[in-house]
Backbone as CSV, one residue per row, in Angstrom:
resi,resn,N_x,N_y,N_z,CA_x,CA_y,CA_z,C_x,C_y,C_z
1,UNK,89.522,115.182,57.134,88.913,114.289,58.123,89.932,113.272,58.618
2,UNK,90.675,112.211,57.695,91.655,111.709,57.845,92.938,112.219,58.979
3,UNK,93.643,113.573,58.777,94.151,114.316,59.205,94.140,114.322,60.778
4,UNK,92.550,115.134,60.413,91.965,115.356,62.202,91.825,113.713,63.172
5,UNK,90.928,112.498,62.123,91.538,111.924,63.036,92.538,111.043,63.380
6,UNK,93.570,111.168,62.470,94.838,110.746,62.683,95.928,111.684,64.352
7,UNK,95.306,113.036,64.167,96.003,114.070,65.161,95.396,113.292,66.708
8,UNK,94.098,113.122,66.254,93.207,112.800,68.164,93.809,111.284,68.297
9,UNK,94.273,110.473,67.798,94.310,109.119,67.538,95.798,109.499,68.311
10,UNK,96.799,110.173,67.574,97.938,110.304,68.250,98.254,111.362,69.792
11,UNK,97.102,111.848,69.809,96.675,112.790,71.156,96.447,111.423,72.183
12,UNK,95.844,110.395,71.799,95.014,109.481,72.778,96.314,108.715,73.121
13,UNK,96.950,108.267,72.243,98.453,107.377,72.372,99.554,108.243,73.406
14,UNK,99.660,109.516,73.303,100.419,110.147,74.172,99.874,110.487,75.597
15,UNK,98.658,110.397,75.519,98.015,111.125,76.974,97.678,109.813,77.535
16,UNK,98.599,108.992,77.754,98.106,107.780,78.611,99.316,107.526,80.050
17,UNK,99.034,106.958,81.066,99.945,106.614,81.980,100.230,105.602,82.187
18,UNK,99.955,104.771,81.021,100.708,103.471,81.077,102.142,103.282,81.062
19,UNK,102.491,102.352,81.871,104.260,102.475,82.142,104.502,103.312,83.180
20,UNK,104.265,104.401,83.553,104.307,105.218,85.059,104.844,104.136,85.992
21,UNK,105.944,104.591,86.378,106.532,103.723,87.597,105.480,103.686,88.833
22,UNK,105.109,104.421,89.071,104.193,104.716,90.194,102.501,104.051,90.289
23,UNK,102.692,103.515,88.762,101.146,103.002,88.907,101.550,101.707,87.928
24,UNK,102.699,100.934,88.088,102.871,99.666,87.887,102.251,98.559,88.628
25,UNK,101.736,98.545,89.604,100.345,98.282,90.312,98.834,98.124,89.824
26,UNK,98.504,99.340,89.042,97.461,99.528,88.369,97.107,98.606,87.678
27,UNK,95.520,97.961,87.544,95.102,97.306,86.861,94.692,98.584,85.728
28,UNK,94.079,98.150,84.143,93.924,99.291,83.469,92.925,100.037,83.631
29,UNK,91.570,99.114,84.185,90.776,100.304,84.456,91.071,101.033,85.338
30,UNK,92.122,100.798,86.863,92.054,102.060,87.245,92.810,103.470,86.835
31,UNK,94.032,102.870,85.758,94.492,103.394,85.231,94.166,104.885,83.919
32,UNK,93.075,104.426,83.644,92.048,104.989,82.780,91.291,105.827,83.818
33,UNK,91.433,105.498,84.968,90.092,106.232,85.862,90.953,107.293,86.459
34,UNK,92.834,107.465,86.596,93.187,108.242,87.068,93.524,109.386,86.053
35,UNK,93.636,108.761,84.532,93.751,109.708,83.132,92.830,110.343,82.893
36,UNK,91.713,110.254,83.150,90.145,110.963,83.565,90.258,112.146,84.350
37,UNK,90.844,111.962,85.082,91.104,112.616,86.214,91.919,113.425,86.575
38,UNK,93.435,113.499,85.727,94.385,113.978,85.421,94.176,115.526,84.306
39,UNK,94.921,116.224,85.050,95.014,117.576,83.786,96.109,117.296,83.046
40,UNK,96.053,117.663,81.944,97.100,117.233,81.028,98.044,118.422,80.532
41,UNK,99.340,118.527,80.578,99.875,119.668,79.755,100.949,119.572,78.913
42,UNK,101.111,120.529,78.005,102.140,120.299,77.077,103.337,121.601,77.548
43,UNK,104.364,121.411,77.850,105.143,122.481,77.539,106.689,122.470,77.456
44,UNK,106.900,123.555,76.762,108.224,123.658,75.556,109.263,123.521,76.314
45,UNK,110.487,123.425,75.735,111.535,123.097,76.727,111.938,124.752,76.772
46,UNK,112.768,124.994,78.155,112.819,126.107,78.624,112.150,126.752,79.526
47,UNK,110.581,125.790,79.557,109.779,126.390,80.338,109.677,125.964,81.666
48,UNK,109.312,126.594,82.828,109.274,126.453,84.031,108.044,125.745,84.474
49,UNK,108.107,124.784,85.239,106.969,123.619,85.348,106.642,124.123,86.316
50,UNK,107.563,124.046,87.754,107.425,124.306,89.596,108.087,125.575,89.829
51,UNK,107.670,125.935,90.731,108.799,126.934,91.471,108.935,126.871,92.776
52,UNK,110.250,126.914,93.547,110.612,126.935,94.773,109.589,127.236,95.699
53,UNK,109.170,126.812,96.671,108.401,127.804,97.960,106.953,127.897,97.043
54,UNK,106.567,127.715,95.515,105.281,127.824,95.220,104.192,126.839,95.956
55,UNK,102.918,127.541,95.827,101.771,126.650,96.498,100.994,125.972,96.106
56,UNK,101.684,125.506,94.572,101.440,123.978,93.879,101.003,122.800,94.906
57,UNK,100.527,121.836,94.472,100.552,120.674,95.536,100.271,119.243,94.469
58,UNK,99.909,119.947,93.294,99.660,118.745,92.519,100.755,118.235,92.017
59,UNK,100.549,116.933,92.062,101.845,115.546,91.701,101.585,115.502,90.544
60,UNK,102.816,115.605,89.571,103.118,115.471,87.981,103.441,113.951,87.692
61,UNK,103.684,113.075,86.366,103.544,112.076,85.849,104.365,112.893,84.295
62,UNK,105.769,111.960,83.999,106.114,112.906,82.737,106.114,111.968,81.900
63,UNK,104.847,111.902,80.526,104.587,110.825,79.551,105.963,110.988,78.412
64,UNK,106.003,112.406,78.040,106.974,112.801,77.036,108.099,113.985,77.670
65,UNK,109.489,113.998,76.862,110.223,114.706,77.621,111.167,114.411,78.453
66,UNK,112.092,115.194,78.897,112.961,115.309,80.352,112.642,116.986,80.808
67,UNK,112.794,116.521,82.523,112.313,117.669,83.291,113.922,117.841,84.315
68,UNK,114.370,119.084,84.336,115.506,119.050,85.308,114.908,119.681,86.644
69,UNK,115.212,119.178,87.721,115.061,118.729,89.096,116.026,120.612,89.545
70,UNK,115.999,121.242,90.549,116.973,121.918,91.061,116.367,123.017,92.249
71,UNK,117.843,123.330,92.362,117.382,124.287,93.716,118.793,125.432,93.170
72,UNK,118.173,126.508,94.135,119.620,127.524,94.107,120.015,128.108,95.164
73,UNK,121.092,127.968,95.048,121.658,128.849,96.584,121.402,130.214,96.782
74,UNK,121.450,130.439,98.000,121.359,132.687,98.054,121.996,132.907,97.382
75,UNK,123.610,132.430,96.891,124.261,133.372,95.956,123.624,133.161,94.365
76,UNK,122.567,131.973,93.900,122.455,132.069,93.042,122.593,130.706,91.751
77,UNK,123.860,129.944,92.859,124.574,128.998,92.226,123.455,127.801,92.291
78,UNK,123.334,127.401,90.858,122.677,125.907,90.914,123.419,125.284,91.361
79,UNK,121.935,124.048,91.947,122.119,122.984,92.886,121.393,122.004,92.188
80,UNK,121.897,120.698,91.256,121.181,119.989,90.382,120.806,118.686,91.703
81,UNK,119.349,118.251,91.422,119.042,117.183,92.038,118.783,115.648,91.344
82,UNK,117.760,116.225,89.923,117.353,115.049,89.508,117.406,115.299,87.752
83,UNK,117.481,114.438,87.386,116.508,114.622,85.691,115.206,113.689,85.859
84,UNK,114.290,114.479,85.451,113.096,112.921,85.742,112.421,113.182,83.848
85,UNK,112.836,112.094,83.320,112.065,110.891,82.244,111.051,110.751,82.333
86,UNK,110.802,110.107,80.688,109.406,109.753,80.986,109.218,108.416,81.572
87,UNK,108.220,108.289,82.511,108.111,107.170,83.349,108.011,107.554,84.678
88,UNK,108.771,108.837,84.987,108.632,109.351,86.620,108.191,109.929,87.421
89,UNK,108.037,110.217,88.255,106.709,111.402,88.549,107.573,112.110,89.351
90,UNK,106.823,113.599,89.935,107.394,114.228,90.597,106.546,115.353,91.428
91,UNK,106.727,115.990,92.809,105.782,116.480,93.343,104.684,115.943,94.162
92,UNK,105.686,114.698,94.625,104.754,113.892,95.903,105.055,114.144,96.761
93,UNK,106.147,115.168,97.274,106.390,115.779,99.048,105.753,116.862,98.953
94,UNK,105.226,117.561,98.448,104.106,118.613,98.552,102.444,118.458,98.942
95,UNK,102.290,117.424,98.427,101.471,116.495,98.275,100.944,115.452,99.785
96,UNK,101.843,115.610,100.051,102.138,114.755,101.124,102.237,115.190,102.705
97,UNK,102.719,116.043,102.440,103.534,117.793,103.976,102.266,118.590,103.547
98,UNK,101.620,118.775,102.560,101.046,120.570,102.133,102.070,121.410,102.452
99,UNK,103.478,121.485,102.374,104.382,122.568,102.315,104.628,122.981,101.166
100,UNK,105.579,124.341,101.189,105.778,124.418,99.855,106.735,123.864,99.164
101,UNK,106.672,124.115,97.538,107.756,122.922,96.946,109.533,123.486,97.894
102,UNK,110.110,122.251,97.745,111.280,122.443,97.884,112.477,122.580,96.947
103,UNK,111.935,122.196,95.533,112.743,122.653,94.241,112.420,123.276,92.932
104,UNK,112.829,123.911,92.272,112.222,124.319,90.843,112.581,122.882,89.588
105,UNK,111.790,123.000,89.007,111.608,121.659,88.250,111.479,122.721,86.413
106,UNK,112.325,122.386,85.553,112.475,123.023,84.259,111.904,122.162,83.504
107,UNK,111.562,122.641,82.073,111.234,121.665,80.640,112.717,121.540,80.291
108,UNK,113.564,120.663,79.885,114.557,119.857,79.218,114.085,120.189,77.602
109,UNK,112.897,119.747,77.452,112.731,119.261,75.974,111.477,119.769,75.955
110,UNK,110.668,119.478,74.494,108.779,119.651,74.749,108.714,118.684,75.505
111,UNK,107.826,119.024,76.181,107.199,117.414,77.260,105.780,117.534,76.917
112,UNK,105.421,116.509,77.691,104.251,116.033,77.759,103.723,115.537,79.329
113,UNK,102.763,116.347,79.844,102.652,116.393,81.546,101.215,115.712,81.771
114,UNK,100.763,114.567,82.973,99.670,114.753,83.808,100.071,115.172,85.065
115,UNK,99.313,116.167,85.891,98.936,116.035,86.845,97.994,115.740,87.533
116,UNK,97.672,115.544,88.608,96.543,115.258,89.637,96.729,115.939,91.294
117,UNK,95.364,116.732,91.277,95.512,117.075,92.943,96.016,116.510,94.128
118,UNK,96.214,116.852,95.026,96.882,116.239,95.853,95.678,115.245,96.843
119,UNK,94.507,115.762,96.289,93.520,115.292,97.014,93.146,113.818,96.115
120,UNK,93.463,113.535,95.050,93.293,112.634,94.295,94.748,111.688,94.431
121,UNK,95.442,112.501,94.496,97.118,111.580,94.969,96.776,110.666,96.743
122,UNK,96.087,111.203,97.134,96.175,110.659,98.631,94.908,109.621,98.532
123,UNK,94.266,109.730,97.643,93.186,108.768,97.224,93.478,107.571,96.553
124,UNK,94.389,107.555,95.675,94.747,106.935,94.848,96.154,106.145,95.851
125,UNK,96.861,106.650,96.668,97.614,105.881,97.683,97.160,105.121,98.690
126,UNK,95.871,105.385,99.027,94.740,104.847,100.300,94.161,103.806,99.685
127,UNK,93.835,103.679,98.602,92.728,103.019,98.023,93.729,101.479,97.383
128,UNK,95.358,102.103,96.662,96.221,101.528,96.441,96.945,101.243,97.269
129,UNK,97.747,100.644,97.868,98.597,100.514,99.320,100.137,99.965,98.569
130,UNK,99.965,99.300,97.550,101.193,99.031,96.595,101.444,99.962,95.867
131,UNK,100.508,101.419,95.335,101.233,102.380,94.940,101.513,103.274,96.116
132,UNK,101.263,103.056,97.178,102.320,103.908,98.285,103.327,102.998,98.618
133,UNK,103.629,101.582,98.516,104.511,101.492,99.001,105.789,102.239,97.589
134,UNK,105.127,101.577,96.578,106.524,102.406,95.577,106.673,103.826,95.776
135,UNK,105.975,104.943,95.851,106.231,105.985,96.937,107.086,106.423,97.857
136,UNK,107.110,105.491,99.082,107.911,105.080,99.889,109.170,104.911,99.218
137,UNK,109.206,103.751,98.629,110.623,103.550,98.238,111.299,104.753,97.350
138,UNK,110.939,105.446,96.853,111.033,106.511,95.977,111.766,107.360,97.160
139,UNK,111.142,107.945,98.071,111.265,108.614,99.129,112.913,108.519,99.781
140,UNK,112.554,106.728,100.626,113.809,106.148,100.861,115.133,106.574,99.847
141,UNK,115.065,106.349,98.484,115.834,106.330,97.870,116.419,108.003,97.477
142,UNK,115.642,108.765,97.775,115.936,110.354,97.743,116.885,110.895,99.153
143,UNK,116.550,110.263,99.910,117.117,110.557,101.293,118.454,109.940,101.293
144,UNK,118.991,108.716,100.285,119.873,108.065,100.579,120.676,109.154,99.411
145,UNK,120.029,109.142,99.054,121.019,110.171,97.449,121.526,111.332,98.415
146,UNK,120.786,111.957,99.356,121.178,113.016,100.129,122.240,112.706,100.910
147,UNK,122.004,112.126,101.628,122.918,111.207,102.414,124.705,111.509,102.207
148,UNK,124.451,110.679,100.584,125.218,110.432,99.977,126.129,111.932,99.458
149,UNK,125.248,113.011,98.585,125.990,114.351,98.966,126.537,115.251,99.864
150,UNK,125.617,115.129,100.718,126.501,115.561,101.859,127.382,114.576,102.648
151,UNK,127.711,113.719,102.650,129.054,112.772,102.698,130.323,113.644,101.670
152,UNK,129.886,113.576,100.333,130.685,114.063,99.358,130.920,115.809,100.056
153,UNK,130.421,116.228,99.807,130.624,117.845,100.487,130.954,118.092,101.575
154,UNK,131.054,116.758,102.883,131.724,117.071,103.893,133.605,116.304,103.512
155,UNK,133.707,115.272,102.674,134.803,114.456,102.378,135.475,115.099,101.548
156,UNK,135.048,115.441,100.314,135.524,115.592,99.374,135.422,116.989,98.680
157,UNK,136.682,117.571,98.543,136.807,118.495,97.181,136.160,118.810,96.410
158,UNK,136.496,120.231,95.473,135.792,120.352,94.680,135.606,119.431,93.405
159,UNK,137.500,119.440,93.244,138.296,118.815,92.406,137.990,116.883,92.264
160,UNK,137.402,116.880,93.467,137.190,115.227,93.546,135.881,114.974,93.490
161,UNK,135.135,115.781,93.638,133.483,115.982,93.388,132.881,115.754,91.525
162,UNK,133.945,116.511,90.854,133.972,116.577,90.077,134.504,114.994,89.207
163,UNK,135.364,114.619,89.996,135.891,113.603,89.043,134.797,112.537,88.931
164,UNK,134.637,111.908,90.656,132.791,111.461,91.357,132.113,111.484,90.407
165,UNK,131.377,112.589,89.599,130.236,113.043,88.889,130.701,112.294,87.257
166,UNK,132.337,112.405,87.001,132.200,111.238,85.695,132.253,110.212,85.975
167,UNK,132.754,109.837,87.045,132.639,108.627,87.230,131.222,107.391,87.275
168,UNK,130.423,108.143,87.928,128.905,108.040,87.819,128.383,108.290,86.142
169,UNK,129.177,108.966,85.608,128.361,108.920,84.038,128.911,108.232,83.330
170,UNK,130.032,107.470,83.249,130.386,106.577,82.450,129.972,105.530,82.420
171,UNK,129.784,104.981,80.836,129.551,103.765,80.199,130.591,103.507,79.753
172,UNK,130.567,101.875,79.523,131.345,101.088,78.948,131.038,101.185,76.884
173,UNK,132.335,101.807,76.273,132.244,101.988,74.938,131.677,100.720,74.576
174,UNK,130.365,101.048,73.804,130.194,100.172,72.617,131.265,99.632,71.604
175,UNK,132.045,100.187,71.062,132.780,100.106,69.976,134.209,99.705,70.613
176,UNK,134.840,100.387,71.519,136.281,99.700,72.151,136.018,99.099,73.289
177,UNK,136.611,97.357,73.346,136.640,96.848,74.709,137.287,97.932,75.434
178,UNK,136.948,97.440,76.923,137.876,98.234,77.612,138.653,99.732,77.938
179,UNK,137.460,100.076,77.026,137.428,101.672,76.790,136.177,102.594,78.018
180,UNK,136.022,103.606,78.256,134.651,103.716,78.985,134.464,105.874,78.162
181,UNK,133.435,106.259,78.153,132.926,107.169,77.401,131.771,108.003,78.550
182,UNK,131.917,109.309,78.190,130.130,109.847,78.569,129.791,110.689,77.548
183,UNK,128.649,110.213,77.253,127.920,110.829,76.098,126.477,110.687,76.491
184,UNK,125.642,111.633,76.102,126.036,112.852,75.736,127.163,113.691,76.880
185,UNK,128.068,114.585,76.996,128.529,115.001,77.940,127.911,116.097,78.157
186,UNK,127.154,116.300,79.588,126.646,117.419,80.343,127.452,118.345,79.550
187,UNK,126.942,119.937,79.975,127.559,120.933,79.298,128.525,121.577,81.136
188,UNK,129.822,121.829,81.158,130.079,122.437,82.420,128.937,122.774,83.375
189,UNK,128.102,123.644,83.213,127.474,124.390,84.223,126.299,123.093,85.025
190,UNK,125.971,121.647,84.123,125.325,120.980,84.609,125.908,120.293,84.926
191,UNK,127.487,119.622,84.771,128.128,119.201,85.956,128.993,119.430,86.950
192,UNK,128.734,121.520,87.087,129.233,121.995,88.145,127.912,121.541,89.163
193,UNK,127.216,122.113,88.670,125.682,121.393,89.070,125.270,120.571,89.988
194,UNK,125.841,119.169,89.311,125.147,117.636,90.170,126.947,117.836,91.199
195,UNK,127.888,118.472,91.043,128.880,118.302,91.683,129.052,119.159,92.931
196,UNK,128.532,120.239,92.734,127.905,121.455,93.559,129.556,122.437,94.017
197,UNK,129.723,122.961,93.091,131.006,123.533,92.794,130.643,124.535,91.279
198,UNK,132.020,125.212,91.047,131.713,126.501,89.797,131.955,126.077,88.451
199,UNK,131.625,126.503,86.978,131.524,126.115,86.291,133.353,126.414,85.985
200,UNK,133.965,127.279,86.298,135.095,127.575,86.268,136.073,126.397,86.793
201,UNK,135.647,125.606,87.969,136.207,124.559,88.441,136.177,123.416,87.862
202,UNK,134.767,122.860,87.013,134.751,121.976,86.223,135.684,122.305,84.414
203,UNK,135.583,123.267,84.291,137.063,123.872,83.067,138.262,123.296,83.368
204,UNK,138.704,123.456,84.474,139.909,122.990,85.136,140.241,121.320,84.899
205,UNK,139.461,121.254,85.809,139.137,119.510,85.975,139.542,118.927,84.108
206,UNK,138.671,119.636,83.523,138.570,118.520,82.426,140.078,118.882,81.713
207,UNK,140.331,119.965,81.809,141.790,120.620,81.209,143.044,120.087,81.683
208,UNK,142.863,119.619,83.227,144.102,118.752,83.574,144.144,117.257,83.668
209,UNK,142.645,116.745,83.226,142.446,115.263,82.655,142.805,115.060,81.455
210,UNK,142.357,116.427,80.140,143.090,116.220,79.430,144.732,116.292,78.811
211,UNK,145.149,117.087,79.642,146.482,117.221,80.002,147.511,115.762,80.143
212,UNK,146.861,115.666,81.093,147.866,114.125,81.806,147.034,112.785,81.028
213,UNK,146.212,113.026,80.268,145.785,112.195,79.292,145.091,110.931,79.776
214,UNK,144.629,111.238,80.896,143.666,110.561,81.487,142.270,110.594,80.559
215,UNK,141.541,111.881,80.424,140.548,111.961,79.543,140.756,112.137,78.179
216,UNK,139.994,112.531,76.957,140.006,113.475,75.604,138.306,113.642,75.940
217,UNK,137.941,114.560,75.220,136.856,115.083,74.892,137.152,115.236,73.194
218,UNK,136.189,115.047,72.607,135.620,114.643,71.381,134.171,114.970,70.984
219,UNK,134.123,116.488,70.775,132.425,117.036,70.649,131.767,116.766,71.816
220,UNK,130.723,116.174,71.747,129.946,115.966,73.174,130.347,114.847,73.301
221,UNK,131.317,113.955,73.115,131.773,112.566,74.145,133.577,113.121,74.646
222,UNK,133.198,112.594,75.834,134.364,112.185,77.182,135.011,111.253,76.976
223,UNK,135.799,110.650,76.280,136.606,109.138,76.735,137.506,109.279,77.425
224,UNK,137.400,107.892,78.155,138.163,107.882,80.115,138.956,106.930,79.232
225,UNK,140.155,107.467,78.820,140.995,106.736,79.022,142.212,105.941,80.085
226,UNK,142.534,106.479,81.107,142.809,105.920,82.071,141.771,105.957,83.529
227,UNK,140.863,104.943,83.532,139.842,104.881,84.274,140.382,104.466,85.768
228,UNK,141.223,104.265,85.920,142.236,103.313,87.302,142.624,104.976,88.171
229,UNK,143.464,105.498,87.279,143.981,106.649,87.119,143.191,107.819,88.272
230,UNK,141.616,108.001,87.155,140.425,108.851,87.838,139.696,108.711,88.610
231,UNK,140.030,107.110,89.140,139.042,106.573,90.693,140.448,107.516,91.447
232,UNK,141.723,106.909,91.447,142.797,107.350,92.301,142.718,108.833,93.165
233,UNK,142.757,109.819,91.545,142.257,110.664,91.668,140.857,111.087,92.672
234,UNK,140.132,110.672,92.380,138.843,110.950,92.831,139.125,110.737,94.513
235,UNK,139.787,109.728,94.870,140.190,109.031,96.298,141.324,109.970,97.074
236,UNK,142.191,110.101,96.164,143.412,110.799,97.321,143.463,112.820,96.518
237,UNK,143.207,113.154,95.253,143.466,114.317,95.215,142.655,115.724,96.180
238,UNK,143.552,116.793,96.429,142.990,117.541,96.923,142.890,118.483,96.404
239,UNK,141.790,119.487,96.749,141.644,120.728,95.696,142.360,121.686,96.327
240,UNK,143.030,122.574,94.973,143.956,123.553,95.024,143.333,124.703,95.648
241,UNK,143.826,125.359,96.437,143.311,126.791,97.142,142.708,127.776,96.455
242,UNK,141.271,127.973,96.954,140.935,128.922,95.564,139.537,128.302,95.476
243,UNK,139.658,126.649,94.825,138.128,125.750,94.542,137.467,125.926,95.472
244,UNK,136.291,125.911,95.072,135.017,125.671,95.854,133.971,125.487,95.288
């Protein structure tokens, strides 16, 4: 008895949308009135949430988990967009157009999912006008990220795309001033990925950072040791004939 309701007790703690960026607005009862309302799902990492062009329309909410964001080219090659956390939602331009999705969305990890119809998403934005405006800004801020890649893919290299993409993942070491690190480090193929180039090209990259001793790699951490060095890089190198 204990057991069982210790399990529903920790079922009730996970299936909530409190904290949801999107319903930081929410007073709690309405918050409770959209968890009502919400289908709930669990699934394993590996598993496929969305699919491209599918005729999904319901908007997700991710309580537990990471979900990877993507698209693929005709030839095949991933095209990384997002990681969405818990806290983020995803599947409000479907929602929004009634078109079909425009990316496939993966399990990362086990997660933990609500969704809600799209007919309850447009209810819940009408009725709320401060959870559409965060919406909006969500939106805004997707278009500027675009923006921003294709700038990179019309400017820049493969070779400098790549450098871009650590540069964006580095932190400042805990442990050495003046040191900077990425950890966990993506595995190649996810930062050929967000760089939109081959996993063969990101091999390179890290092989002639570690070379000229700009980088080391150390298991899954990166340390940037000459960080001056890999902006330079990133600014004036060009990619060798061949990258793409």
């Amino acid at each position: 008895m204990r057991s069982g309701a210790s399990s529903a007790e920790a079922n009730r703690v996970e299936q909530t949308l409190v904290g949801n960026r999107m319903l930081e607005p929410l007073d709690r009862a309405a918050i409770a009135k959209l968890e009502s309302q919400a289908t709930w799902r669990h699934a394993h990492a590996g598993e496929p949430i969305l699919s491209r062009d599918s005729d999904s329309r319901d908007v997700f909410f991710v309580v537990r988990g990471r979900l990877r964001i993507v698209n693929f080219s005709p030839s095949g090659r991933e095209v990384a967009y997002a990681v969405a956390v818990p806290g983020d939602f995803f599947g409000e331009m479907a929602a929004i157009d009634g078109l079909p999705r425009s990316a496939t969305v993966v399990a990362l990890d086990d997660c933990c999912l609500a969704q809600i119809t799209p007919q309850v998403f447009r209810e819940l934005v009408e009725t709320h006008p401060k959870v559409g405006l965060l919406v909006m800004e969500r939106l805004v801020r997707m278009v500027r990220t675009c923006d921003d890649r294709i700038m990179d893919l019309a400017t820049l290299s493969a070779y400098q795309r790549v450098y871009s993409e650590i540069l964006k993942l580095m932190k400042a070491d805990p442990v050495r001033p003046d040191s900077w690190l990425v950890y966990p480090l993506p595995t190649q193929a996810q930062i050929a990925a967000q760089a939109s180039t081959t996993r063969e090209t990101v091999a390179r990259v890290l092989s002639h950072l570690s070379a000229d001793g700009i980088a080391e790699r150390k298991s899954k951490t990166l340390y940037v040791r000459q960080v001056d060095r890999l902006r330079q890089l990133c600014e004036k190198m060009p990619s060798p004939k061949g990258d793409c």
